[in-house]
N, C-alpha and C positions, 0 to 999 in steps of 0.2 A: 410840400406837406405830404404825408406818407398816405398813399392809397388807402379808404376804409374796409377791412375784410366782409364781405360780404354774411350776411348773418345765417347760419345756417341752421333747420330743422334736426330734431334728434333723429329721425330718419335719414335725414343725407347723413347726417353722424356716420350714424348705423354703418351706411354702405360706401362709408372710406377705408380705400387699400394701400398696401405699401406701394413704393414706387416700380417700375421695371425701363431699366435702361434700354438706348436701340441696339447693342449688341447683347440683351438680354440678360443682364445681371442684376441681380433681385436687392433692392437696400431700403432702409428706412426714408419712411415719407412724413415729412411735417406740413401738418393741415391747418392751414386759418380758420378758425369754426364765426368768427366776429363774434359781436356782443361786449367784449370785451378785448382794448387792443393789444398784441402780442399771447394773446390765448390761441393756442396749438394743440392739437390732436398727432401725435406722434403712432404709426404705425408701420409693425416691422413682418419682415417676410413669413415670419410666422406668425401671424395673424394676431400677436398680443399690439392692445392699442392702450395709451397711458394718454395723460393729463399732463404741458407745462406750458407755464407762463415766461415770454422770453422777452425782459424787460432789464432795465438799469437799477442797480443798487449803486446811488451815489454815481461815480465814475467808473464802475465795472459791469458790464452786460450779464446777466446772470440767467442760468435757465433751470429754474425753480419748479420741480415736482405736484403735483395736484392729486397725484392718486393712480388708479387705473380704470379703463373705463370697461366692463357697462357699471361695475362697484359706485363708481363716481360718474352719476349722468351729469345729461350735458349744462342743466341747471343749474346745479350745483357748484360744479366746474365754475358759471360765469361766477356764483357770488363768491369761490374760496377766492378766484382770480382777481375778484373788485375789493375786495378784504385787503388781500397780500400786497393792491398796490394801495391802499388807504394806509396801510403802515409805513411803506416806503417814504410814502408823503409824508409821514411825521417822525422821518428823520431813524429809522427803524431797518434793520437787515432783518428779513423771517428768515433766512437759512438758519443764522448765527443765532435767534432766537430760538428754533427747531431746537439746535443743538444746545442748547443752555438748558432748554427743557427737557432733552434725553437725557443729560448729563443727570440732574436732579433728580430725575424719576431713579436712575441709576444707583443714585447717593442712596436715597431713600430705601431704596429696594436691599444694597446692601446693609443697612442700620437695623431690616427686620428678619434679614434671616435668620430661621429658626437653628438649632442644632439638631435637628431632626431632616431638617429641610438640606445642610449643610453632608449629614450622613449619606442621606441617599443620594445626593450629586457626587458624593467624593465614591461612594458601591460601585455606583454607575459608571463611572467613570474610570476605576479600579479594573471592574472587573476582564476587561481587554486586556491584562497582564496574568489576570488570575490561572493558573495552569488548569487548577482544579474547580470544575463551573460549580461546586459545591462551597467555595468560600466566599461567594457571594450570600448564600443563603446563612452561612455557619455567624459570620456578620451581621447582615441582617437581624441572625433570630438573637444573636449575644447581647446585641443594644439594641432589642426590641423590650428583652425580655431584664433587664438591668437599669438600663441610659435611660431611653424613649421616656420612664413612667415620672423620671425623678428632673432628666434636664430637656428633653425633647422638644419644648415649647418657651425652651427660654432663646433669647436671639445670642449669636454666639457672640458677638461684641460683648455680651454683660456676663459670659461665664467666668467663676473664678476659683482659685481655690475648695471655697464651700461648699459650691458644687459639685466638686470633684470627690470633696470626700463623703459629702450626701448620697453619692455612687457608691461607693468604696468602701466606705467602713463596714457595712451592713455582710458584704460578702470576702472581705482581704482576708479572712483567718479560715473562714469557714470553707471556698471554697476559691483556694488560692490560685491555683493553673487557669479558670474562668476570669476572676478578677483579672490575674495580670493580662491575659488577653483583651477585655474590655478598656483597663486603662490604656493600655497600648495603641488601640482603634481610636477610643476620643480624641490620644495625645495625633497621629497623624490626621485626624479629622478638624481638627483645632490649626493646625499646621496650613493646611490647606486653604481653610478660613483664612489664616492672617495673608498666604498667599496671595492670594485673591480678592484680599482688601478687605474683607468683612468684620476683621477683627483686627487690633493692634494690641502691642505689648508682649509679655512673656507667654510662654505655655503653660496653666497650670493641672496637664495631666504629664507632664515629661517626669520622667524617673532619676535621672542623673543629678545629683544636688541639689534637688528640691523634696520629689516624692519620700525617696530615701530617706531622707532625714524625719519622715511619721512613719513609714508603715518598715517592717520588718521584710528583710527580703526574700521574694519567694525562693529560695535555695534554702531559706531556714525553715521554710512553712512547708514546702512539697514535699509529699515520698514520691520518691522517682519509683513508676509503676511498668516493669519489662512486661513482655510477654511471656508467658508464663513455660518455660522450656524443657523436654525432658532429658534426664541426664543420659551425655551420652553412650554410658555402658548401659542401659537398658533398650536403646536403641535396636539392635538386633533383634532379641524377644520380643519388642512389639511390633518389627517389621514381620516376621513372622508369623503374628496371630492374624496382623494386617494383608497377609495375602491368601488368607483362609477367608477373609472375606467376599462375596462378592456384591457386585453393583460399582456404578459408575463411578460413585463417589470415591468406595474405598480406591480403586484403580488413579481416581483423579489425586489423592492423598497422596498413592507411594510413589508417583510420576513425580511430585510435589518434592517431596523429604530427598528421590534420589537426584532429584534436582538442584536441591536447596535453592531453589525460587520461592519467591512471596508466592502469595496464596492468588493477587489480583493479576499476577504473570498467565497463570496457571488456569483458572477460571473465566479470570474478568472479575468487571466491578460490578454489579445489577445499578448500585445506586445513582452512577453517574454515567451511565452505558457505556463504559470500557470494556471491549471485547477482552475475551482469554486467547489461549492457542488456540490455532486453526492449521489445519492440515499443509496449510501454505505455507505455514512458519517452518515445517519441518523438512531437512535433507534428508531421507532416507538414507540412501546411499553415502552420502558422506557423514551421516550421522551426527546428522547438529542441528540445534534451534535456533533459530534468529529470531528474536525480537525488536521490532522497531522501535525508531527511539520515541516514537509518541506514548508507546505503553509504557516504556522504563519510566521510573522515579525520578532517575537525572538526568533525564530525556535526552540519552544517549545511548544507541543501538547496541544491545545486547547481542554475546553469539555463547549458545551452553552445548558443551561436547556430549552426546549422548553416551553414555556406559552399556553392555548387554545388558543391565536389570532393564533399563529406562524403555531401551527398543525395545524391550518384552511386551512391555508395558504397552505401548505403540501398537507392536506387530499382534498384540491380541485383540483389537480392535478392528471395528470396520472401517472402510477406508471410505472418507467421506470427502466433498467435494473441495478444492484449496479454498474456498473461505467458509468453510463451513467448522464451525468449533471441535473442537477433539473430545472436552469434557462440557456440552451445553446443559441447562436445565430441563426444567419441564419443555416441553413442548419446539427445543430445538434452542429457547433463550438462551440469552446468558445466566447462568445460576446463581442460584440464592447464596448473600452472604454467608448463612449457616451450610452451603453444601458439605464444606469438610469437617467442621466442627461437629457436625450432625454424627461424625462417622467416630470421632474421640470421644464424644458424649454417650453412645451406643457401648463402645469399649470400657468406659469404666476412667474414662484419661481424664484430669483436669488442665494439663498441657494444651496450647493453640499449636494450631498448623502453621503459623506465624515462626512459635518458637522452636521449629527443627533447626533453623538457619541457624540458633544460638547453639544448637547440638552437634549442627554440622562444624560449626567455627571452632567448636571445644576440644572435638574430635579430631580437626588436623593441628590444631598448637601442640595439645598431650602426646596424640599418639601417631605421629609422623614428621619427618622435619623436613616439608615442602618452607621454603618461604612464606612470609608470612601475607606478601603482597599477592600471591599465586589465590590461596583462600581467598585474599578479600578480592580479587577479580571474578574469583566464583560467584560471590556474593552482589557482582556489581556495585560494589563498596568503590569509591576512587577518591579518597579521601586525603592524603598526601601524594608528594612531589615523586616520591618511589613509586607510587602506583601508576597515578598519570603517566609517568615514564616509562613504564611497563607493558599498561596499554595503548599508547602510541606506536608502539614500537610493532606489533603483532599479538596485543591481549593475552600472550604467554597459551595460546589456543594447544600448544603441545602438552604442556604440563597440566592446565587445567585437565587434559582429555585422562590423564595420569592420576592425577588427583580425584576426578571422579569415579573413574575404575575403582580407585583403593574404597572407595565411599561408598562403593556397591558393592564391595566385596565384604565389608564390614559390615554393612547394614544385613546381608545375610549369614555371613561367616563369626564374625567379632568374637561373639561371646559362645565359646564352646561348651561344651555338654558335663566339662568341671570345671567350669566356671574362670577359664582364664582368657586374657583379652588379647589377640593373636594384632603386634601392633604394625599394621601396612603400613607402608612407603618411606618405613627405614632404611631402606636399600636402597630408595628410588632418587635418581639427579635431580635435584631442586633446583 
């Protein structure tokens, strides 16, 4: 008959250690506490101490969980331990029961999630892909302010159809670019759900042969909305006025246009703290930008051949430390979304700084015959298999440098003083 453990006080508890071997290697120690037979005090070298019972289920020796101790005193302990064998005895596994009861609690748990509840796990979860830490909120606030008030607290098991166009109708005509993005979010949020068991059956926010067949497709409902661009033969004239100006902005504008970079290359983002250029980005000497690929759009490293307008532009500035910005805002920030706009708005322009890029692209199809994949590498455009090819190869960094020259010599030269348009890089190797 097996020795009885001796019954021990929640103080001697208290002051049990792990074990240490005589060549001094530290491992887990199991403690007889008595009271109850096969109740253990399990304690490991880092001083966490747990709760199990190590007894027979049936024909298998099992060593069954009780908790952690000081969470689970030593009282406690003995009665889960006199419990756990009172089931044994009536023919009963507590693991497999444990586990029938997670399973259920599980069941249940998935029969009531909400689609609200469903949204922010799939954000959450989302958002580790998202490039821009701005489309978790863009999310958020679109089916906050659409989804949440109409299906938010229904469980996504029971969404259908009705639901969908309970969302839907109220805004598919009115304000169609927002709808379809909201449809689009439920339908992978829906998605997600059935992944993961929450819901079974069809999607009823997917667009492909189902949606289609009620609402009118947004290609019929949207005016595609550009950026508003100035035409390229006026380009010169207001580069012109534009360098009558002074302040940081105008400077940071015409670095911008004889660049043909976005505006957030050129500044930064304020919104999403995206730096602009920085004196580091700049060769002087070899007379070029780099942009890392974290700042590009297609988060691939930019390189823009600088022209003499551009270095002007540079060399008239103070020289400021390699991460310190070329055009900051107030106080040294990153500057205000309106910095450049601010400066068209002053001028009299209803054109964005956005849309020179459409002035610059206009101006090398008409009035030059570089290629056409030379431009869209200006542009960091890499949009077909010609271009790809072009920019693997060396970025075409010679002929951009050609190309930009002619785009600074236009933007000053172009339009002469009767009015004819002097057209560069007709004579230039494409």
């Amino acid at each position: 008959m097996p020795r009885k453990a001796k019954e021990l006080s929640a103080v001697e508890v208290k002051r049990l250690t792990h074990a240490i071997s005589k060549d001094g290697n530290h491992y887990n120690a199991m403690h007889a506490v008595g009271g109850v037979s096969g109740l253990l005090l399990q304690v490991t070298p880092t001083g966490a101490k747990s709760w199990v019972l190590r007894t027979f289920v049936g024909e298998k020796r099992r060593d069954i969980g009780l908790g952690g101790f000081p969470d689970v005193s030593l009282s406690d302990a003995r009665i889960k331990a006199q419990a756990t064998k009172e089931q044994i005895e009536l023919g009963l596994d507590p693991i497999e029961t444990k586990r029938a009861a997670k399973r259920a609690l599980i069941d249940a748990q998935r029969q009531t999630i909400t689609f609200e509840d469903a949204a922010r796990r799939y954000i959450e979860m989302k958002a580790k892909e998202f490039k821009n830490p701005r489309q978790s909120e863009q999310w958020t606030s679109s089916l906050t302010a659409y989804a949440f008030p109409i299906i938010g607290g229904v469980p996504v098991r029971d969404i259908e159809l009705t639901h969908i166009k309970a969302v839907l109708d109220p805004i598919w005509e009115r304000i169609n670019e927002t709808a379809n993005r909201v449809r689009g979010r439920i339908e992978n949020i829906l998605g997600w759900a059935t992944i993961h068991q929450y819901r079974s059956g069809e999607n009823p926010a997917r667009w492909s042969n189902y949606l289609d067949q009620i609402y009118a497709a947004p290609s019929k409902i949207q005016k595609v909305k550009h950026h508003e661009a100035m035409p390229f033969k006026d380009v010169p004239a207001f580069m012109a006025e534009l360098r009558q100006r002074d302040g940081l902005a105008a400077r940071a504008l015409e670095f911008t246009i004889l660049t043909a970079s976005r505006t957030n290359e050129t500044i930064g983002d304020k919104r999403i703290n995206k730096r602009g250029i920085t004196w580091g980005d700049i060769d002087l000497d070899g007379r070029l930008w780099t942009i890392p690929a974290e700042l590009m759009k297609a988060n691939r490293m930019h390189q823009v051949p600088l022209s003499d307008a551009a270095m002007k532009v540079l060399t008239g500035l103070d020289r400021g430390a390699d991460d310190a910005p070329i055009f900051p805002g107030a106080g040294g920030a990153i500057a205000s979304n309106n910095f450049l706009s601010s400066v068209l708005k002053r001028m009299g322009q209803e054109c964005t700084a956005h849309g020179f890029r459409s002035s610059f692209k206009d101006w090398a199809r008409n009035l030059t015959a570089y290629d056409d994949e030379v431009s869209e590498l200006a542009l960091a455009h890499i949009s077909n298999d010609q271009t790809r090819a072009a920019y693997a190869r060396d970025g075409l960094i010679d002929k951009r440098r050609l190309l930009m020259t002619d785009w600074a010599e236009y933007c000053e030269h172009g339009q002469a003083i009767k009015g004819n348009i002097i057209e560069i890089g007709r004579n230039r190797t494409a």
